[in-house]
C-alpha positions as CSV (number, residue, x, y, z in Angstrom):
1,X,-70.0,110.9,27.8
2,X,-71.8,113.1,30.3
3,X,-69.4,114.4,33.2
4,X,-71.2,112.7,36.4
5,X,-70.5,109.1,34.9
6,X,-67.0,109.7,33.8
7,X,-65.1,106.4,33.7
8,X,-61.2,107.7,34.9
9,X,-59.7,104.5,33.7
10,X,-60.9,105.1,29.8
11,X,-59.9,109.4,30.1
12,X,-56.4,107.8,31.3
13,X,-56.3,105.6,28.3
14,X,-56.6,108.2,26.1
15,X,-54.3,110.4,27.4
16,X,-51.9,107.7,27.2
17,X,-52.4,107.6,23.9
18,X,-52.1,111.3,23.5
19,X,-48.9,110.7,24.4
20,X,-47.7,108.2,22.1
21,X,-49.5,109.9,19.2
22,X,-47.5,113.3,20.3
23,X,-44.2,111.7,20.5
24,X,-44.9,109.7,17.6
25,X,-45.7,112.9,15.4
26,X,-42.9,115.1,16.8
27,X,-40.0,112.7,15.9
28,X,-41.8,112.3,12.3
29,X,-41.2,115.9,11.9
30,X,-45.0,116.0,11.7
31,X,-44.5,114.1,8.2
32,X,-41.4,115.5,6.9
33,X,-39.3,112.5,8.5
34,X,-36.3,114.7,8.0
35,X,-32.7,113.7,8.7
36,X,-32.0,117.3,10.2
37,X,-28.5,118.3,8.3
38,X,-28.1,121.6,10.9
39,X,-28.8,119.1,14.1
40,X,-26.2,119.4,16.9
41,X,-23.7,117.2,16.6
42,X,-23.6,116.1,20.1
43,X,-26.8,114.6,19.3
44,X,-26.2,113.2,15.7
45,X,-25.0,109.7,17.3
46,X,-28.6,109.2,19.5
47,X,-30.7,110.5,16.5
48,X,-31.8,107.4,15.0
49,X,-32.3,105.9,18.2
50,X,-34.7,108.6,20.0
51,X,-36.9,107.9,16.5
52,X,-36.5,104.0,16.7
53,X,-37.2,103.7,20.7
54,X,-41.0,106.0,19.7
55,X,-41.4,103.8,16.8
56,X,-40.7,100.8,18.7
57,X,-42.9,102.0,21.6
58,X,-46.0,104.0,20.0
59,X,-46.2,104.0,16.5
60,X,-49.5,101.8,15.6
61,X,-50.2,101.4,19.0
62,X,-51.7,104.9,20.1
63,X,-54.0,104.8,17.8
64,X,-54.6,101.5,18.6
65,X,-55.7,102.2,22.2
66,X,-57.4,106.0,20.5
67,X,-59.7,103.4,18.2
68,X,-60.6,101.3,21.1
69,X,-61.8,104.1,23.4
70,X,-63.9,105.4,20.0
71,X,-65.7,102.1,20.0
72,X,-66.4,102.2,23.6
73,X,-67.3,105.7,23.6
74,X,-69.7,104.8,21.2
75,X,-71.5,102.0,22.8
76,X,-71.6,104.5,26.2
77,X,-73.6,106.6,24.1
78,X,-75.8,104.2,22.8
79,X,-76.6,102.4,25.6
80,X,-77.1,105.6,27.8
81,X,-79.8,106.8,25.4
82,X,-81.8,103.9,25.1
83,X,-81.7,103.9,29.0
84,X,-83.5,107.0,28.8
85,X,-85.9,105.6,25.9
86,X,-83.5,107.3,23.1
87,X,-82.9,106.2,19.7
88,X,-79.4,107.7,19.2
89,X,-78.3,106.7,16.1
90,X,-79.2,109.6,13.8
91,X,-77.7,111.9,16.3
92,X,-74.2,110.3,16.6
93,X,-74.5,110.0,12.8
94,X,-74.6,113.7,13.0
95,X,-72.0,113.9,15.6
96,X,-69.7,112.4,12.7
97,X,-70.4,115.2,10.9
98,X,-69.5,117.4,12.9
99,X,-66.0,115.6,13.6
100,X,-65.8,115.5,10.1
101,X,-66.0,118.9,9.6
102,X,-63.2,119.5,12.9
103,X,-60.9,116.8,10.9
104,X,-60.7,118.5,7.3
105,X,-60.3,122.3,8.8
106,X,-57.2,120.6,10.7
107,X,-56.3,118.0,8.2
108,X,-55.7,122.2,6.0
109,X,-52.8,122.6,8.7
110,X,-51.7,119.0,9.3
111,X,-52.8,116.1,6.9
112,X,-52.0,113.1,9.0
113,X,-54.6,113.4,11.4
114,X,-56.8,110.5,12.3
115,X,-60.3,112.5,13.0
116,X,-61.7,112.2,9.1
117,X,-60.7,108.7,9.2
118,X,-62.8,107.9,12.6
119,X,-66.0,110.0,11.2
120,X,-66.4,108.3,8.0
121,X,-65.0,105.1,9.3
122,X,-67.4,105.3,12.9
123,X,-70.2,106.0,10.2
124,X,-70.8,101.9,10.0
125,X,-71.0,101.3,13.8
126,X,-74.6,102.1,13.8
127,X,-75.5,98.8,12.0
128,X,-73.3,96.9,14.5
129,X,-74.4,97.8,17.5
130,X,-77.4,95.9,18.5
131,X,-75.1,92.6,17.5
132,X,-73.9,90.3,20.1
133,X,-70.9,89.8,21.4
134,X,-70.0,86.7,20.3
135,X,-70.4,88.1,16.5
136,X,-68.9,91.4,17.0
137,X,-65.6,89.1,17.9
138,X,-65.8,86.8,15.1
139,X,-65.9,90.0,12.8
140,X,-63.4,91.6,14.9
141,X,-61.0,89.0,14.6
142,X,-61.2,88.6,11.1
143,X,-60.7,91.9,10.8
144,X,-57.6,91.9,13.0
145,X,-56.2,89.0,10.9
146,X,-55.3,90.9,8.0
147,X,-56.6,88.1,5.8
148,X,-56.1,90.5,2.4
149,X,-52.2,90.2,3.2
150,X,-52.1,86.6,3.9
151,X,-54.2,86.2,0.3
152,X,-51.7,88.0,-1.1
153,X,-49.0,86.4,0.5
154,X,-50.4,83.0,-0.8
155,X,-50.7,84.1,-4.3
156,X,-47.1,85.1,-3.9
157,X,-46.3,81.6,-3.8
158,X,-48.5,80.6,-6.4
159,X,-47.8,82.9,-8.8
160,X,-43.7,83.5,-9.8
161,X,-44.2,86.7,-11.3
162,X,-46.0,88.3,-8.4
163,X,-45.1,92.1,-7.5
164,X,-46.7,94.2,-5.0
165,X,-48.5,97.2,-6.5
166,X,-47.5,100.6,-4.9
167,X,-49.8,102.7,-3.0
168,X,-52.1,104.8,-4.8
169,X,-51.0,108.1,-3.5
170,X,-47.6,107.1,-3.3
171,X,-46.2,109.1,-6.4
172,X,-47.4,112.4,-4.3
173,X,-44.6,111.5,-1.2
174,X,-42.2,113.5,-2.6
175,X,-44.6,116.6,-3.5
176,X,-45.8,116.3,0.3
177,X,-42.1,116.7,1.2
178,X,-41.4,119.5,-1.1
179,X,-44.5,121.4,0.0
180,X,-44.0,121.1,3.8
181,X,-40.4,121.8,4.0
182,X,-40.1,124.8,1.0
183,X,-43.7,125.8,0.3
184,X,-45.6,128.9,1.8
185,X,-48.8,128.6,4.3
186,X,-50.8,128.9,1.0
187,X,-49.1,125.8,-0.4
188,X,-49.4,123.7,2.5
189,X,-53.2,124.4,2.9
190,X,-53.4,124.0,-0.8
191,X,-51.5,120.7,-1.2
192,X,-53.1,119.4,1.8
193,X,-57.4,120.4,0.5
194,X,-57.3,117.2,-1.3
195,X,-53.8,115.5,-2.1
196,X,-52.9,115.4,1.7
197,X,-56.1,113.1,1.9
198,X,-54.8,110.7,-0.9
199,X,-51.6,110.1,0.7
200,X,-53.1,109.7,4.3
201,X,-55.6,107.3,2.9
202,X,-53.1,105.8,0.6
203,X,-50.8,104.8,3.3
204,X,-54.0,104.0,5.5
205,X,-55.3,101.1,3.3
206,X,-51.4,99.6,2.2
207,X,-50.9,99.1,5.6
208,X,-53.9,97.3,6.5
209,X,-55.0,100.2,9.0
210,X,-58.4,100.6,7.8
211,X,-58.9,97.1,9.0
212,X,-57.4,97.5,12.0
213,X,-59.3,100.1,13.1
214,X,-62.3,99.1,12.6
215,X,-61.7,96.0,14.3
216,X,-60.6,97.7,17.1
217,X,-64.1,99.6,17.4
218,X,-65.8,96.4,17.6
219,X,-63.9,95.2,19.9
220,X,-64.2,98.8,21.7
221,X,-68.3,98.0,21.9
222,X,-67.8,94.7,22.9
223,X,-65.6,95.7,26.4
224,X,-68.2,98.4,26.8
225,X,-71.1,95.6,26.5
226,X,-69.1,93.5,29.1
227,X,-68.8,96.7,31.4
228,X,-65.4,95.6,31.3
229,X,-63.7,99.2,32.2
230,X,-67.1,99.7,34.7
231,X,-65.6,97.0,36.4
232,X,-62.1,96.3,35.7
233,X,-61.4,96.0,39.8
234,X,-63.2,92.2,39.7
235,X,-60.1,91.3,37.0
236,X,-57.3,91.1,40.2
237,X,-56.8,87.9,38.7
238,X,-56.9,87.6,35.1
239,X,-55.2,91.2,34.1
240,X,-51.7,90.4,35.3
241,X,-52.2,87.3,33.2
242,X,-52.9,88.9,30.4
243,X,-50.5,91.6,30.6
244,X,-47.5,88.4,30.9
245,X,-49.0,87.3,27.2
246,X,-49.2,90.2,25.9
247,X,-45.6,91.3,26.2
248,X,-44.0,87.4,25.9
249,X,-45.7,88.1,22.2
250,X,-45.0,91.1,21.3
251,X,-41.1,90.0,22.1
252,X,-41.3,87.0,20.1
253,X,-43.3,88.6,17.5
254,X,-40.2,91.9,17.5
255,X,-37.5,89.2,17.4
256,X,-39.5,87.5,14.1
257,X,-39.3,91.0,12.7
258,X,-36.2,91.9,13.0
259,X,-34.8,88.0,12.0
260,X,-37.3,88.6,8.8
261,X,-34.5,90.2,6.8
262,X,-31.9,87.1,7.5
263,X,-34.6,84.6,5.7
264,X,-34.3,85.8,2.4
265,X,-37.4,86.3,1.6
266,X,-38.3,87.8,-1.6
267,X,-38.6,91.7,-1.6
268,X,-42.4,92.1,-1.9
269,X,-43.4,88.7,0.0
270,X,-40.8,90.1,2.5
271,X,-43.2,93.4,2.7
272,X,-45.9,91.6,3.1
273,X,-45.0,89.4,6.4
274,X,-43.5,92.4,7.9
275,X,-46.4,94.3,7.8
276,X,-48.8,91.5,8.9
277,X,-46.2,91.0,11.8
278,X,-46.0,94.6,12.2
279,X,-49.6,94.9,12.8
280,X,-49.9,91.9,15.0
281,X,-46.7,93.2,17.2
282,X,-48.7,96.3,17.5
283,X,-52.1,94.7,19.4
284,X,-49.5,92.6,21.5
285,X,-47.9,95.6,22.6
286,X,-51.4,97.8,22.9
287,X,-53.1,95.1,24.8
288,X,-49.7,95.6,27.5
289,X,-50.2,99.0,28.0
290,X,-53.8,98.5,28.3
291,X,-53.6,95.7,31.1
292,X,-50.3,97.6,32.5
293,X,-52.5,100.6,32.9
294,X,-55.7,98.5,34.3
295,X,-53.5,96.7,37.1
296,X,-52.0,100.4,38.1
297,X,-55.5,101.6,38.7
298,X,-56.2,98.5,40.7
299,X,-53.8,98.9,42.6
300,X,-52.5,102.1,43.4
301,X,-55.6,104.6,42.0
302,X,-57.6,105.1,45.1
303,X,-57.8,109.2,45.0
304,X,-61.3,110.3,44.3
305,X,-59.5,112.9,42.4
306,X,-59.2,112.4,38.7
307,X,-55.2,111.8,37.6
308,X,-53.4,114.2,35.7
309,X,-53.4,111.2,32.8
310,X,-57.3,111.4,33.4
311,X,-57.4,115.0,33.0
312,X,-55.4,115.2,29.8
313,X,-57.3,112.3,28.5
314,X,-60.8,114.1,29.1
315,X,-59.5,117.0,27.2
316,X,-58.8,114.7,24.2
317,X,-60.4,116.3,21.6
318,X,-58.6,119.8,21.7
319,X,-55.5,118.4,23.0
320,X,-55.3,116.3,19.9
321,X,-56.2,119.0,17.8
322,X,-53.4,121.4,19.7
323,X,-51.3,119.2,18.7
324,X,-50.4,119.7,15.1
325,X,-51.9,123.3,15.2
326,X,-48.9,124.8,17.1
327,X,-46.2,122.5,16.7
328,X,-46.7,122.4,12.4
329,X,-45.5,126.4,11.9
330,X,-42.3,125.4,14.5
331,X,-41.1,122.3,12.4
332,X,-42.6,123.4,8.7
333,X,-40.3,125.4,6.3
334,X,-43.0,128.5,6.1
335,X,-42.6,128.5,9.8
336,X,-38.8,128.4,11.9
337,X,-38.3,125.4,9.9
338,X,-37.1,123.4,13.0
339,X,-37.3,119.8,10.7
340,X,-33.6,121.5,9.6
341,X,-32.3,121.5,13.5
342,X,-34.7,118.8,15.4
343,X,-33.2,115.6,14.7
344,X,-35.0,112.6,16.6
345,X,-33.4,113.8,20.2
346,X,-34.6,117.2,19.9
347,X,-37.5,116.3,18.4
348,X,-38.3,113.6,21.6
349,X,-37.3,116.4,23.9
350,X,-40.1,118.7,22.3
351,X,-42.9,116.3,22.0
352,X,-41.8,115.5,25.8
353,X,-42.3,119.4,27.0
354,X,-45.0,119.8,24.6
355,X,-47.1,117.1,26.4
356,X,-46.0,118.3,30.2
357,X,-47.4,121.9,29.1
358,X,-50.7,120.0,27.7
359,X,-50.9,118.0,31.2
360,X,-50.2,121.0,33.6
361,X,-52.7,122.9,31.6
362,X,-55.7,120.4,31.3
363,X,-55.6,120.1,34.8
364,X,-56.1,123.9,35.7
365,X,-58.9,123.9,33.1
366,X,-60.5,121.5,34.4
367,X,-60.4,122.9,37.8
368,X,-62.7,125.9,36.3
369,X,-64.9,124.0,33.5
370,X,-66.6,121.0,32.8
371,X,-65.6,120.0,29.3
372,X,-62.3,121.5,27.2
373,X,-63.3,124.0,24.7
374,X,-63.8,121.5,21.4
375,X,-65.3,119.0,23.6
376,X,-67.9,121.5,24.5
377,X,-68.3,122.9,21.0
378,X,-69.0,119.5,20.1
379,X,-71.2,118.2,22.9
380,X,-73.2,121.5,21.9
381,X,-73.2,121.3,18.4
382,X,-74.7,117.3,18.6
383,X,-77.8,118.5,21.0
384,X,-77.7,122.1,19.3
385,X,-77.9,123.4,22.8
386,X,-75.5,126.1,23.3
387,X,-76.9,126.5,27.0
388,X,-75.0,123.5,27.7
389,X,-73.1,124.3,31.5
390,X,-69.5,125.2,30.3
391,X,-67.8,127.4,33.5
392,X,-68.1,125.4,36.7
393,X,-69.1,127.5,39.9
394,X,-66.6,129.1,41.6
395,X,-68.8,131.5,44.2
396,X,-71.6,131.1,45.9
397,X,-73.8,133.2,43.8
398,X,-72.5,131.1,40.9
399,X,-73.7,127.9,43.2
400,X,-77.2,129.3,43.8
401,X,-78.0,129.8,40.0
């Protein structure tokens, strides 16, 4: 998305969800999910609730809100080429590759990152672009559905002997723990080559997420062939609405979660439901924050100045990628080990000041250049032009060339 036609609404969605997806990894001990033996004491008792409260709040929903901005990122594109008489599609295929290549060389340092997932997963998107929107709902919302788990929730009834398979990847849990809390750099990078891939994927598809999200890039293209976010100020009426069902159903869908456990329900049909819930809790809360954030811009965001979320959120890329890259050596065992000190309340207090540097700093940055430095990287790479304007002007010789 070219800087002159910058929608501020969709760079604060995603920095929202840079947020969540922050706070989310930090009180996972960035995949060690660790219970901290050496933590304070005085914070022992709030522990379990600082990582609940994230859970609760922005597990499966920042990436939720990350997947729908992909989809409407990628219709922007499309549609802004073919205004200029541009067939695009080869060159955001490319474009995947290059994110691609960004997600493994990150995915060495921290294997739970979503960036290999969106390039081969965004690889489809081409073919379902020029569909209307009508269809690109129907799909969507069969997607969305999770029909595999209610199959398998039928044959559960059908069949008395019925057992839900494990995971593929899930025998390698307990190597991913050993390597990230007692193994060298070397091992890490090592483990992390090829079997970190198999346990994100692994845990990807058992969960239904591979659905999900590509769902949610439909339904991405379809708000950006509505110009929904172009015009999200004609929706006074409609977004408050919206943002009332949205929460009424994600509390009544929380409450059938927690109740799930008091039904008796077998163990794997039980597993089933609550991740079929799970996922459904997780669009009702998604589409809150969405309409939450929409009615905020309507009415308070009148600064022709872009926000501080807005800011963060156009520095995406490399803010996501910061992420892991300096936070993994604090909380792995090759680094200061934190995972043994950083119980959830330490760990919420880190991805908190972690994400208040990342803000402060985006904003200055963007004060002095156009894009962040992977965004630019990447901008470059897809039109292999590397005399792509980086440095904004700053003097008035700078202004007159």
């Amino acid at each position: 998305m070219s800087t002159s036609k910058r929608i501020e609404l969709v760079d604060a969605l995603r920095g929202f969800a840079l947020i969540g997806i922050m706070l989310v990894h930090a009180t996972e001990q960035f995949d060690i999910f660790g219970n901290a033996p050496l933590a304070p004491d005085i914070f022992k008792t709030a522990d379990p609730f600082a990582g609940r409260i994230v859970n609760l709040l922005f597990s499966g929903k920042a990436y939720t809100i990350f997947s729908l901005m992909f989809g409407f990122s990628f219709f922007i594109q499309m549609d802004r080429a073919q205004e200029r008489g541009i067939d695009f599609r080869l060159r955001f295929a490319w474009r995947l590759m290059i994110l691609l290549c960004f997600g493994y060389i990150l995915s060495l340092v921290y294997s739970s990152q979503i960036l290999v997932i969106y390039a081969i997963m965004g690889s489809p998107l081409i073919l379902f672009y020029r569909l209307n929107k009508t269809i690109l709902v129907v799909i969507a919302a069969l997607l969305l559905l999770q029909i595999p788990t209610i199959v398998n929730i039928v044959h559960s009834y059908a069949d008395p002997d019925f057992r839900l398979q494990p995971a593929f990847g899930s025998k390698l849990y307990g190597e991913a723990y050993d390597t990230f809390t007692g193994g060298s750099l070397e091992d890490v990078i090592k483990f992390n080559t090829w079997k970190g891939h198999i346990t994100l994927w692994s845990y990807f598809f058992s969960a239904g997420r591979h659905l999900q999200l590509f769902g949610l890039f439909l339904i991405g293209i379809v708000l950006g062939k509505s110009r929904f976010f172009e015009n999200f100020r004609q929706y006074r009426k409609s977004v408050p609405l919206i943002l009332l069902f949205s929460l009424l159903s994600f509390v009544a869908l929380y409450i059938l979660l927690t109740k799930l456990p008091e039904l008796g329900i077998p163990r794997p049909r039980h597993r089933l439901y609550y991740n079929m819930i799970r996922a459904y809790s997780d669009l009702a809360l998604t589409s809150a924050y969405i309409s939450g954030i929409i009615l905020i811009f309507q009415r308070i965001r009148k600064s022709d100045h872009p926000s501080l979320l807005s800011n963060y959120g156009r520095m995406s890329l490399t803010n996501y990628a910061l992420q892991p890259l300096l936070s993994v050596p604090l909380f792995y065992g090759y680094g200061l080990g934190l995972y043994e000190y950083f119980g959830g309340t330490l760990s919420l207090f880190y991805g908190l000041f972690f994400i208040a540097i990342q803000i402060v700093i985006s904003k200055l940055w963007l004060k002095y250049f156009y894009y962040g430095p992977l965004e630019w990287t990447w901008r470059a790479l897809t039109f292999a032009n590397f005399r792509l304007k980086f440095k904004k002007a700053t003097t008035i010789d700078e202004l007159n060339h």
